[in-house]
Backbone atoms as SQL, in Angstrom:
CREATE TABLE atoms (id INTEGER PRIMARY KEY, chain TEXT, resi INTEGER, resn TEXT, atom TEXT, x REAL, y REAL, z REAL);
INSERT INTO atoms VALUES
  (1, 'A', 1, 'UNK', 'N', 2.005, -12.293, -10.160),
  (2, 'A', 1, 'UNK', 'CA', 3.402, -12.363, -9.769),
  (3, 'A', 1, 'UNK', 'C', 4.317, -12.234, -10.986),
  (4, 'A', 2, 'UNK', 'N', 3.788, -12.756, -12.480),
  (5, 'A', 2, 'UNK', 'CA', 5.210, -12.851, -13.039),
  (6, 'A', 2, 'UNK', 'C', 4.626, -11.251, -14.225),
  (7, 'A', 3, 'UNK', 'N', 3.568, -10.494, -13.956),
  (8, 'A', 3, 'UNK', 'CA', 3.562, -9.068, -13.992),
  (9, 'A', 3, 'UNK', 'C', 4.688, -8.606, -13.305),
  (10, 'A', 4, 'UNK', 'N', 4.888, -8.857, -12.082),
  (11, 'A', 4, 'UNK', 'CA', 5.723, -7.706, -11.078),
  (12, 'A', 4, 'UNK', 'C', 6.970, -8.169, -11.949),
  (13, 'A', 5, 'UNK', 'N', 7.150, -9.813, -12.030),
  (14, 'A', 5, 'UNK', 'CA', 8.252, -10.135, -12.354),
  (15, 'A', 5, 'UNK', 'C', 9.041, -8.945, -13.893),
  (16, 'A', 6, 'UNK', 'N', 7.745, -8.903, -14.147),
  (17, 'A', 6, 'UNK', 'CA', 8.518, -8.371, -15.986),
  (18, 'A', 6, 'UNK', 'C', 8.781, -7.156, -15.510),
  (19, 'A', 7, 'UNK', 'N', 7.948, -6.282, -15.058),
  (20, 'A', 7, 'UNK', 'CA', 8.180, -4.371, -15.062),
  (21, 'A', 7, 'UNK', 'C', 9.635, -4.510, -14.475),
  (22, 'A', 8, 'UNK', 'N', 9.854, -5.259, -13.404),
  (23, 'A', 8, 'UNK', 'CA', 11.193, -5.171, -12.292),
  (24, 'A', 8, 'UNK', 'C', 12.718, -5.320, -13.551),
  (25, 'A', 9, 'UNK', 'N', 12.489, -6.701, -14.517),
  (26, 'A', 9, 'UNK', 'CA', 13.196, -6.635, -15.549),
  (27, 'A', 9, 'UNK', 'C', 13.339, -6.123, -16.386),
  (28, 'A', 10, 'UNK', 'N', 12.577, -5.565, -17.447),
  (29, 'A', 10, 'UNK', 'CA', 12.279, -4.452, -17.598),
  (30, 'A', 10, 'UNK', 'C', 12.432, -3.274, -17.254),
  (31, 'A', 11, 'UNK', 'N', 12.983, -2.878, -16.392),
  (32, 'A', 11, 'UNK', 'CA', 13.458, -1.552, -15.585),
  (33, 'A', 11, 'UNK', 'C', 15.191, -1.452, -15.498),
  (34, 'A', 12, 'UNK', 'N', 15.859, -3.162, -15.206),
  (35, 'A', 12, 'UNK', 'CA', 16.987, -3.750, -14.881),
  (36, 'A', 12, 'UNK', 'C', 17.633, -3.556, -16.389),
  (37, 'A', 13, 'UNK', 'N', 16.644, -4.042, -17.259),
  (38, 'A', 13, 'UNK', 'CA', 17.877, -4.692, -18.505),
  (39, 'A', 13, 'UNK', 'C', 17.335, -3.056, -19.438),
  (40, 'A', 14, 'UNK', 'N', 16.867, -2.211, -18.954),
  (41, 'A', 14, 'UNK', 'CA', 16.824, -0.668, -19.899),
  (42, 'A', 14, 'UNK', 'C', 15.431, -0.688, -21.034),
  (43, 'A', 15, 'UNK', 'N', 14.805, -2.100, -20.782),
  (44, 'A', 15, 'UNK', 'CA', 13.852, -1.624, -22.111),
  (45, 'A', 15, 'UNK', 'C', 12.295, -1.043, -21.463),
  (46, 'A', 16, 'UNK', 'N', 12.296, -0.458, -20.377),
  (47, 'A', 16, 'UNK', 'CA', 11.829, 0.403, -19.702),
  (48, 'A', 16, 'UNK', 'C', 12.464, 1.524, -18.853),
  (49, 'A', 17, 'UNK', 'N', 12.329, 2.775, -18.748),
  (50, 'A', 17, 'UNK', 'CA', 13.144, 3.588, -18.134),
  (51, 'A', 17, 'UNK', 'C', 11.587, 4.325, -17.543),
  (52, 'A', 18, 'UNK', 'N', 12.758, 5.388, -16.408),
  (53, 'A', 18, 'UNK', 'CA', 12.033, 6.374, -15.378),
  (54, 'A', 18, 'UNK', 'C', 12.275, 7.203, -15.086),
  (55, 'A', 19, 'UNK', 'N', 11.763, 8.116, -14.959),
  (56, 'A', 19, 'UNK', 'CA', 12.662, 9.667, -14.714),
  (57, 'A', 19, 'UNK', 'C', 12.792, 9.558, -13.033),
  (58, 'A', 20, 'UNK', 'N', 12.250, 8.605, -12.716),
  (59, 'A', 20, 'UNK', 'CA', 12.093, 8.306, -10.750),
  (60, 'A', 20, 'UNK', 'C', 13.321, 7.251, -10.313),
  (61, 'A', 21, 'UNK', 'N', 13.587, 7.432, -9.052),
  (62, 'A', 21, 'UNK', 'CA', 14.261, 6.874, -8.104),
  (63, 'A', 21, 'UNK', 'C', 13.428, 6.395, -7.022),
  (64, 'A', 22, 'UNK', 'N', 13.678, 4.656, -6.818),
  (65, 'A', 22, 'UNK', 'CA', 12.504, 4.177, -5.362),
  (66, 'A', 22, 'UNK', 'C', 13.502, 5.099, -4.275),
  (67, 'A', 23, 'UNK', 'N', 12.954, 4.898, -3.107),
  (68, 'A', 23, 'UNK', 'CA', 13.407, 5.365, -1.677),
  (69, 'A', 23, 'UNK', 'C', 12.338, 4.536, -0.880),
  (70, 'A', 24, 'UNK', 'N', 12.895, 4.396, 0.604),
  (71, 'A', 24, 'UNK', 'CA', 12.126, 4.142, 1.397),
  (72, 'A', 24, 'UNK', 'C', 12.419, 5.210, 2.383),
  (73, 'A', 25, 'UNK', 'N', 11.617, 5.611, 3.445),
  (74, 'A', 25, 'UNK', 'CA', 11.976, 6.534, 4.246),
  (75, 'A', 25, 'UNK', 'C', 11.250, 6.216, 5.314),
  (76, 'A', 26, 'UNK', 'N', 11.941, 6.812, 6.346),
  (77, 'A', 26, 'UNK', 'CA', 11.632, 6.522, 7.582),
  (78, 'A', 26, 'UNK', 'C', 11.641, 7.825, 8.375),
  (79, 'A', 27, 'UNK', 'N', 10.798, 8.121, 9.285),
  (80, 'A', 27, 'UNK', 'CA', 10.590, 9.014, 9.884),
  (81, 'A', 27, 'UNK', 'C', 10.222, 8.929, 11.302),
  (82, 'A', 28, 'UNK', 'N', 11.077, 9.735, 12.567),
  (83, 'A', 28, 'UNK', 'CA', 10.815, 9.703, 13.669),
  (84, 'A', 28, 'UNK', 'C', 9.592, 10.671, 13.932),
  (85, 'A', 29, 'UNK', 'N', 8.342, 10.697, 14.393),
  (86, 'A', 29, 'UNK', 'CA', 7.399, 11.242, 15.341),
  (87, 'A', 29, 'UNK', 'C', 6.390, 10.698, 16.155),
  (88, 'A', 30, 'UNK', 'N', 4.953, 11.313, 15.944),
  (89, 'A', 30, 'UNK', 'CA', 4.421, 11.126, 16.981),
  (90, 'A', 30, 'UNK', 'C', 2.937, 11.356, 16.882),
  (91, 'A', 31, 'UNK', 'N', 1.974, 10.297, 17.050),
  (92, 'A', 31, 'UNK', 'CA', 1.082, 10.210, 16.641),
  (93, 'A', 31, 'UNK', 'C', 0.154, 10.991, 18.183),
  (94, 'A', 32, 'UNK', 'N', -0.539, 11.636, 17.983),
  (95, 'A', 32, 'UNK', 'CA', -1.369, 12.540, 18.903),
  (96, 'A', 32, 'UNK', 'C', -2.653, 11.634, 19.127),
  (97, 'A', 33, 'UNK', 'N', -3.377, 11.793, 18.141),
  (98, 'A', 33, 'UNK', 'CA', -4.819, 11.314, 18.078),
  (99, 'A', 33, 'UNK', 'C', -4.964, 10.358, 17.167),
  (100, 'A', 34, 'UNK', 'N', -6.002, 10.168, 16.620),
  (101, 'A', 34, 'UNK', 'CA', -6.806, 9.124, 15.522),
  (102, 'A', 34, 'UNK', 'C', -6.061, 9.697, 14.153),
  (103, 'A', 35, 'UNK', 'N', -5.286, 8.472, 13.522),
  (104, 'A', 35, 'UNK', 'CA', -4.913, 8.746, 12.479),
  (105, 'A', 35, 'UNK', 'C', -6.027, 8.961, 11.041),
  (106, 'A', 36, 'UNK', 'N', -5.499, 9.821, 10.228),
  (107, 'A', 36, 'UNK', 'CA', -6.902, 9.578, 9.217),
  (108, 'A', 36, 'UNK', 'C', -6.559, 8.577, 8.188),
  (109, 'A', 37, 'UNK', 'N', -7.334, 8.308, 7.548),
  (110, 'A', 37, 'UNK', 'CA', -7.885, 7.184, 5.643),
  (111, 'A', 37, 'UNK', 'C', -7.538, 6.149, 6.269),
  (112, 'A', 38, 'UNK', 'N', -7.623, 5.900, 7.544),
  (113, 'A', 38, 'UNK', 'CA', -7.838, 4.400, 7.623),
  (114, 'A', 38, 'UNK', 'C', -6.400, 3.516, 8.233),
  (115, 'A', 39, 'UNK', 'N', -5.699, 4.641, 8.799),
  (116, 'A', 39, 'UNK', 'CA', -4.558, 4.097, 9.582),
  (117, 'A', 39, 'UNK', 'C', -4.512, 3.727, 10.405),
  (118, 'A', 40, 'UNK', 'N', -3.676, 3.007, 11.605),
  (119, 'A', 40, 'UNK', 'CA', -3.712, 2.690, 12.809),
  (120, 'A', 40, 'UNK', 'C', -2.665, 2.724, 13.451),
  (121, 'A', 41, 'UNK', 'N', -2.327, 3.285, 14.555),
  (122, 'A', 41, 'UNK', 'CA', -1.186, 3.704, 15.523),
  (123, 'A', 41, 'UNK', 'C', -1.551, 3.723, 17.020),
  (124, 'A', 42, 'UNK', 'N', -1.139, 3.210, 18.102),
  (125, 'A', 42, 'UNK', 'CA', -1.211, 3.636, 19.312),
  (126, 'A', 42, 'UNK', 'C', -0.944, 5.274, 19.213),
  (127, 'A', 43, 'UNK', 'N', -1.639, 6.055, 20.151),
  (128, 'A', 43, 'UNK', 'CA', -0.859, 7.424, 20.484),
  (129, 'A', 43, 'UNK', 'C', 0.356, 7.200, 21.114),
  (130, 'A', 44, 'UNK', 'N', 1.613, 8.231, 21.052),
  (131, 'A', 44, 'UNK', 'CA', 2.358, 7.998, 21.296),
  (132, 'A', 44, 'UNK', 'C', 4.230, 8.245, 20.544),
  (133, 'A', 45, 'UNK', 'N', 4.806, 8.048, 20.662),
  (134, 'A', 45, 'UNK', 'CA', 6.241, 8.333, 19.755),
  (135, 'A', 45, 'UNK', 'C', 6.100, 6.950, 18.483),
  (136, 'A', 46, 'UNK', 'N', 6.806, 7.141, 17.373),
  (137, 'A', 46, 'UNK', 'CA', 6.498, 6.119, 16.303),
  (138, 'A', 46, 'UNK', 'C', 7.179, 6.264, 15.233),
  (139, 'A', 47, 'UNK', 'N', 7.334, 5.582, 14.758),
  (140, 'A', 47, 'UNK', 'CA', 8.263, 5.910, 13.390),
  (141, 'A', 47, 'UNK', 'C', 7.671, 5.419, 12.027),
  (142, 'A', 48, 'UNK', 'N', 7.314, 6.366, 11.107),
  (143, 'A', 48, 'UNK', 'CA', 6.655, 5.814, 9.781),
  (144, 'A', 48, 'UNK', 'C', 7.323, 5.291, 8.585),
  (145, 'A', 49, 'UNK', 'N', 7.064, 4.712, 8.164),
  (146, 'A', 49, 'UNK', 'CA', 7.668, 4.121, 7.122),
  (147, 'A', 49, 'UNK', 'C', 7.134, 4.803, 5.700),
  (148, 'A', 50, 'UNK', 'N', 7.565, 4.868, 4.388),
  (149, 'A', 50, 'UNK', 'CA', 7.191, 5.320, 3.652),
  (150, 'A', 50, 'UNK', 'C', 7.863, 4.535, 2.328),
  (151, 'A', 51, 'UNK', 'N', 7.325, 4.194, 1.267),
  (152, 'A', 51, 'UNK', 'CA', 8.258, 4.154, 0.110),
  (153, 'A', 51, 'UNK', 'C', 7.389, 4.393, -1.019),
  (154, 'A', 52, 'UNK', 'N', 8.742, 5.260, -1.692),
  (155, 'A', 52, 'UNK', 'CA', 7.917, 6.254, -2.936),
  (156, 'A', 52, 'UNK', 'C', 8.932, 6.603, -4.396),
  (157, 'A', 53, 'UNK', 'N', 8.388, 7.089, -5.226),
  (158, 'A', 53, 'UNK', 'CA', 9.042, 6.839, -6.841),
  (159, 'A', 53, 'UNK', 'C', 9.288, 8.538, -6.432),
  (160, 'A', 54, 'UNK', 'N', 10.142, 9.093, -6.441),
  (161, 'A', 54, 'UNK', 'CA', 10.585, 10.246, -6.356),
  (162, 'A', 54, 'UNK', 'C', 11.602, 11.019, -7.792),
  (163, 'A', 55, 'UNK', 'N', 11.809, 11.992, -7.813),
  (164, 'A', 55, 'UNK', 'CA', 12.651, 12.766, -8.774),
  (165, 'A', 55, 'UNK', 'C', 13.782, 12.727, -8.183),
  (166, 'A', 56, 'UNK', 'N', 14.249, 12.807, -6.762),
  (167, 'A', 56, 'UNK', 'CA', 15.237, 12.996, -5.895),
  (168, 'A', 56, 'UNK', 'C', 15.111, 13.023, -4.453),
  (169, 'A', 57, 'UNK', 'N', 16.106, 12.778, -3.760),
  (170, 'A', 57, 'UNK', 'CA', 15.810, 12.383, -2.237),
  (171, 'A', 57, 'UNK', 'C', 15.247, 13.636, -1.729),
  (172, 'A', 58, 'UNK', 'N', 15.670, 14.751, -1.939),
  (173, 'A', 58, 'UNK', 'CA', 14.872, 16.081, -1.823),
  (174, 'A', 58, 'UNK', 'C', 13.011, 16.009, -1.899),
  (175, 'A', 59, 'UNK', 'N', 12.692, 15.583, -2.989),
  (176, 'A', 59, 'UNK', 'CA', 11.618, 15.284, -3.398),
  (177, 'A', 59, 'UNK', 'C', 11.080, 14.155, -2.241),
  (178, 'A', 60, 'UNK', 'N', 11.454, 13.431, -1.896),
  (179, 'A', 60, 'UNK', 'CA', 11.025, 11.859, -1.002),
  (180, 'A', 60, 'UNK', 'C', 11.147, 12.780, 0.301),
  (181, 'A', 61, 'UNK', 'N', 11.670, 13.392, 0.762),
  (182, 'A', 61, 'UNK', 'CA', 11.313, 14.077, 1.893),
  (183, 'A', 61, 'UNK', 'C', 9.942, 15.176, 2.133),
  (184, 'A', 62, 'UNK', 'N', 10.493, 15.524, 1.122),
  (185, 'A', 62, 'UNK', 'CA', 8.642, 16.139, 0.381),
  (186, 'A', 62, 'UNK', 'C', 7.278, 15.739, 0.698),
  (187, 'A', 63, 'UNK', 'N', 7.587, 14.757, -0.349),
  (188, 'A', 63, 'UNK', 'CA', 6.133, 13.915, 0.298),
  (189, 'A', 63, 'UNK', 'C', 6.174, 13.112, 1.545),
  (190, 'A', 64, 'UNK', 'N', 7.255, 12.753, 2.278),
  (191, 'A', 64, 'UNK', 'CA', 7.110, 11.804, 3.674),
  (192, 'A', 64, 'UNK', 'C', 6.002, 13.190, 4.479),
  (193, 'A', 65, 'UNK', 'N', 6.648, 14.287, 4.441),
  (194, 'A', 65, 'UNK', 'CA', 5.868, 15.330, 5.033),
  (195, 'A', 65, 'UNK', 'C', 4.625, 15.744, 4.686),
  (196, 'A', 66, 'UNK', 'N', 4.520, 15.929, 3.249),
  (197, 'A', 66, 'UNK', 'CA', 2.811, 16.175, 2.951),
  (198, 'A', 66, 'UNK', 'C', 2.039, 14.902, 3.380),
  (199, 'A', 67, 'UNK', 'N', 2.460, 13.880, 3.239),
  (200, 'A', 67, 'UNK', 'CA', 1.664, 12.789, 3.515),
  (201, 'A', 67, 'UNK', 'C', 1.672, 12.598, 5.266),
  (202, 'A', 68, 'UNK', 'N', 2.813, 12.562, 5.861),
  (203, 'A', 68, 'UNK', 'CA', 2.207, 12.240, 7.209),
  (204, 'A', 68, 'UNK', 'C', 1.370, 13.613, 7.833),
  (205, 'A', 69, 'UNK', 'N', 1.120, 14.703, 7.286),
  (206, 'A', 69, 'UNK', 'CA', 0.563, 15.722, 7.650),
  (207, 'A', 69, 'UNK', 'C', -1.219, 15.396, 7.300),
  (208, 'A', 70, 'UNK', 'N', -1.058, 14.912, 6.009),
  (209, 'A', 70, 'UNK', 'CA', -2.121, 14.818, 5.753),
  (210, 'A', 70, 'UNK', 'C', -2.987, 13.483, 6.431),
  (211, 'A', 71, 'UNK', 'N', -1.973, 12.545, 7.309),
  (212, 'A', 71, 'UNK', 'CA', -2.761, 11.313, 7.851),
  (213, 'A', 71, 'UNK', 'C', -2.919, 11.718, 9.318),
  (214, 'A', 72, 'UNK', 'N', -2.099, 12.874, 9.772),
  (215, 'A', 72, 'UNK', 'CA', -2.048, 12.999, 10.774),
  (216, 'A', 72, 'UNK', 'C', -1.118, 13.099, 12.009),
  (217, 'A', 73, 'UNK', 'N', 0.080, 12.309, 11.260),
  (218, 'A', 73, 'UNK', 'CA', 1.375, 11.993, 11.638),
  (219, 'A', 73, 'UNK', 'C', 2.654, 13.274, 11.846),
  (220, 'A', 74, 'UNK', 'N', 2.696, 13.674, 13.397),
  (221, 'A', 74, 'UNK', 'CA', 3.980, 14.703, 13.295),
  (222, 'A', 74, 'UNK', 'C', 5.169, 14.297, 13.352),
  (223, 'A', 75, 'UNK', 'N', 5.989, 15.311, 12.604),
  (224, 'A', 75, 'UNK', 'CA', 7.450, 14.401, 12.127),
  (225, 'A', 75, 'UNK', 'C', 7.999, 15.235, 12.965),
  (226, 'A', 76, 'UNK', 'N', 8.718, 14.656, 14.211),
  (227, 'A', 76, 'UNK', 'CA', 9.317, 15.415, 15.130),
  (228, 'A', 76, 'UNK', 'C', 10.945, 15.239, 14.955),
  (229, 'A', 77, 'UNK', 'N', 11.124, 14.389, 14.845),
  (230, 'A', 77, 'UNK', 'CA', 13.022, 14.024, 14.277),
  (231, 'A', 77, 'UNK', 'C', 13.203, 13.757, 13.333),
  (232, 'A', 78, 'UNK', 'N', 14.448, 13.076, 12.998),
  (233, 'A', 78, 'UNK', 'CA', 15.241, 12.763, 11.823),
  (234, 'A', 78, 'UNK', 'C', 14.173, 12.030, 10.659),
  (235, 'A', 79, 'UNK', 'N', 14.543, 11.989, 9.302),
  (236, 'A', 79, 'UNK', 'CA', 13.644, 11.184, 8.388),
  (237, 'A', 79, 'UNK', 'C', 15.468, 10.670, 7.596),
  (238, 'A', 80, 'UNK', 'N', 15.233, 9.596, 7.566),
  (239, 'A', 80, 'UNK', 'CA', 16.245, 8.640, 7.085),
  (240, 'A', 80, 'UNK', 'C', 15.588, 8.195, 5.381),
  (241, 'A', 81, 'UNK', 'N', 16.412, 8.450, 4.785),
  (242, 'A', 81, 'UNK', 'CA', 15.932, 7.784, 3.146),
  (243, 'A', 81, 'UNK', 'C', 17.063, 7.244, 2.720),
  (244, 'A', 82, 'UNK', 'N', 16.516, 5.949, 1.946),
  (245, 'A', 82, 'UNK', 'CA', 17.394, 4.662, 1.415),
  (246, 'A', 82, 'UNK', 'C', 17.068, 4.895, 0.029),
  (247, 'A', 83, 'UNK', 'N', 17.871, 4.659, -0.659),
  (248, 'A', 83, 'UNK', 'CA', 17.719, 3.928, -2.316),
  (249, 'A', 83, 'UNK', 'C', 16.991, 2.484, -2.388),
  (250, 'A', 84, 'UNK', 'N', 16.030, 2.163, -2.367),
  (251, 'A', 84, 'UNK', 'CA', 16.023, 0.610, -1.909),
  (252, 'A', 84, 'UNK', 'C', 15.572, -0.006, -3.408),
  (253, 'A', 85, 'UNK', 'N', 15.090, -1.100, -3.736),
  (254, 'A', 85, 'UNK', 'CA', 14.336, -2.176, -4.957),
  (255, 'A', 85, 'UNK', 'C', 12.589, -1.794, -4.813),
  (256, 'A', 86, 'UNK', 'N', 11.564, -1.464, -5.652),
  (257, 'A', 86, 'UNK', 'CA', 11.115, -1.455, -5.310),
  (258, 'A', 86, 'UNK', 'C', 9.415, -2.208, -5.407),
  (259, 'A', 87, 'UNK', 'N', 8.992, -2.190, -4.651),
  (260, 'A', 87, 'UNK', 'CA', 7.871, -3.410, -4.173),
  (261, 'A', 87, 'UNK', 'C', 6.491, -2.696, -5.332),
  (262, 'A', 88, 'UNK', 'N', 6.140, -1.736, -5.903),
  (263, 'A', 88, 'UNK', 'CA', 5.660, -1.668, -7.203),
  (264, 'A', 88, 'UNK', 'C', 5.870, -0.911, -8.315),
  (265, 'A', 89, 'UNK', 'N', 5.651, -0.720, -9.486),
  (266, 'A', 89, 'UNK', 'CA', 6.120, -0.177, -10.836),
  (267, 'A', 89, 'UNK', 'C', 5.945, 1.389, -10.536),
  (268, 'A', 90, 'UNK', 'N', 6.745, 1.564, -11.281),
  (269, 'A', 90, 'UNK', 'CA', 6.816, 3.473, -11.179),
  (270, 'A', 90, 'UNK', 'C', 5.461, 3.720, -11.997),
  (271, 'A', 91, 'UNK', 'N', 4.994, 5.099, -12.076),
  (272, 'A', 91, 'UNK', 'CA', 3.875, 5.554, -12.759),
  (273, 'A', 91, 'UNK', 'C', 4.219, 6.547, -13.484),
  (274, 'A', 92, 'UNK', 'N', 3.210, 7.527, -13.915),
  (275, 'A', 92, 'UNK', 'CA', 3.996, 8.660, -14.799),
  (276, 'A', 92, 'UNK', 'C', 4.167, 9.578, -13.869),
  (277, 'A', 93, 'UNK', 'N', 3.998, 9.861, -12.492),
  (278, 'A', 93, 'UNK', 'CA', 4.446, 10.558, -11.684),
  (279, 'A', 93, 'UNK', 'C', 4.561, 10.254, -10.652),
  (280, 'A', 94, 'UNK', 'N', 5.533, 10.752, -9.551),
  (281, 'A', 94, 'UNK', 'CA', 5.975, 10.532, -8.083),
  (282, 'A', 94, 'UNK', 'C', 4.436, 10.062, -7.175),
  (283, 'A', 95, 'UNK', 'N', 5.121, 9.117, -6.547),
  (284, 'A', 95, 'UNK', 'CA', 3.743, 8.444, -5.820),
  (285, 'A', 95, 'UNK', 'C', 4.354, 8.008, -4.588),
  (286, 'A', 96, 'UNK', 'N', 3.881, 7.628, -3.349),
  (287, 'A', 96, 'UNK', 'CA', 3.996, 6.601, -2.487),
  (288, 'A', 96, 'UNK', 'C', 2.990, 5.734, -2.049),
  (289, 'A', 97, 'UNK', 'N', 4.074, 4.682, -1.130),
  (290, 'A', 97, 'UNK', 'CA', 3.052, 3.931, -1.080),
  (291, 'A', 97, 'UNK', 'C', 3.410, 2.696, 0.323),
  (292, 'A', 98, 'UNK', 'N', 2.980, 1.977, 0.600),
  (293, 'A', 98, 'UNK', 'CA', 3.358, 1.010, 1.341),
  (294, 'A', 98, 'UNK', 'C', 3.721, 1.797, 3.120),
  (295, 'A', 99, 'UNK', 'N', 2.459, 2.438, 3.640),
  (296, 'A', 99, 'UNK', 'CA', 2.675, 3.150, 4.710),
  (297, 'A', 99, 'UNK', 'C', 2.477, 2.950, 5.539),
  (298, 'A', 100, 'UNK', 'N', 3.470, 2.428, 6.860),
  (299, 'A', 100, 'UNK', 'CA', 3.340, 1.885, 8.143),
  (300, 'A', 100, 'UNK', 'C', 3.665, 2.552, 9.132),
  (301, 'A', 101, 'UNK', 'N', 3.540, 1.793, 10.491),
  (302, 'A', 101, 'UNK', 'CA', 3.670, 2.675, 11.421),
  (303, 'A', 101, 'UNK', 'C', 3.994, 1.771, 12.720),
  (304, 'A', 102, 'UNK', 'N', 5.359, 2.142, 13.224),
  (305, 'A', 102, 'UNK', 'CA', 5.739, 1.384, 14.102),
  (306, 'A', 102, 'UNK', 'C', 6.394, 2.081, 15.593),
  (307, 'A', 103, 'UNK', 'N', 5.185, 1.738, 16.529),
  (308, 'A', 103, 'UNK', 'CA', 5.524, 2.637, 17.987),
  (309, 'A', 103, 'UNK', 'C', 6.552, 2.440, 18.515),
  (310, 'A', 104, 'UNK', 'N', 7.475, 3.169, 19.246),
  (311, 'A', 104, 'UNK', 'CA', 8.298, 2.852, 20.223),
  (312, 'A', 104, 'UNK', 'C', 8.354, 3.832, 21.795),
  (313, 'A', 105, 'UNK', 'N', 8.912, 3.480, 22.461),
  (314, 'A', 105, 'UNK', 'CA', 8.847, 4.051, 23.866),
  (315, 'A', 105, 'UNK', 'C', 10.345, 4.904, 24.265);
């Protein structure tokens, strides 16, 4: 915990920098079949969650798509992206992470 604590300060007070921006993103679709690497979704309409160290919101839309393609996930509507705080340290390149999945009717 007081790891997370330092990188987060460290990021705040400048004596770490990033060429990345967090985002969280959200995405309306629709899960068909068996998600893959180990996901879980009813079939059905759903909305994914995503949050990732990006270059630009351009970029965070990017990967919401390679990645729900690659789990399985079709992005049939809108994808919403936030600036948000984020829940782990940037790396030396764009990553996501923290990927959920929440059905609706």
């Amino acid at each position: 915990m007081e790891e997370q604590a330092n990188w987060k300060l460290k990021l705040q007070d400048g004596r770490e920098a990033t060429p990345y921006t967090h985002y969280t993103l959200i995405a309306e679709g629709v899960v068909e079949g068996e998600l893959d690497h180990g996901f879980k979704c009813p079939r059905g309409k759903a909305f994914m969650g995503l949050k990732v160290w990006a270059t630009d919101a351009n970029e965070a839309a990017e990967m919401i798509h390679s990645i729900a393609s690659q789990i399985g996930f079709k992005i049939t509507g809108r994808i919403e992206s936030f600036e948000t705080d984020p829940e782990e340290p940037p790396g030396e390149d764009p990553h996501g992470y923290g990927i959920n999945f929440t059905p609706f009717k």
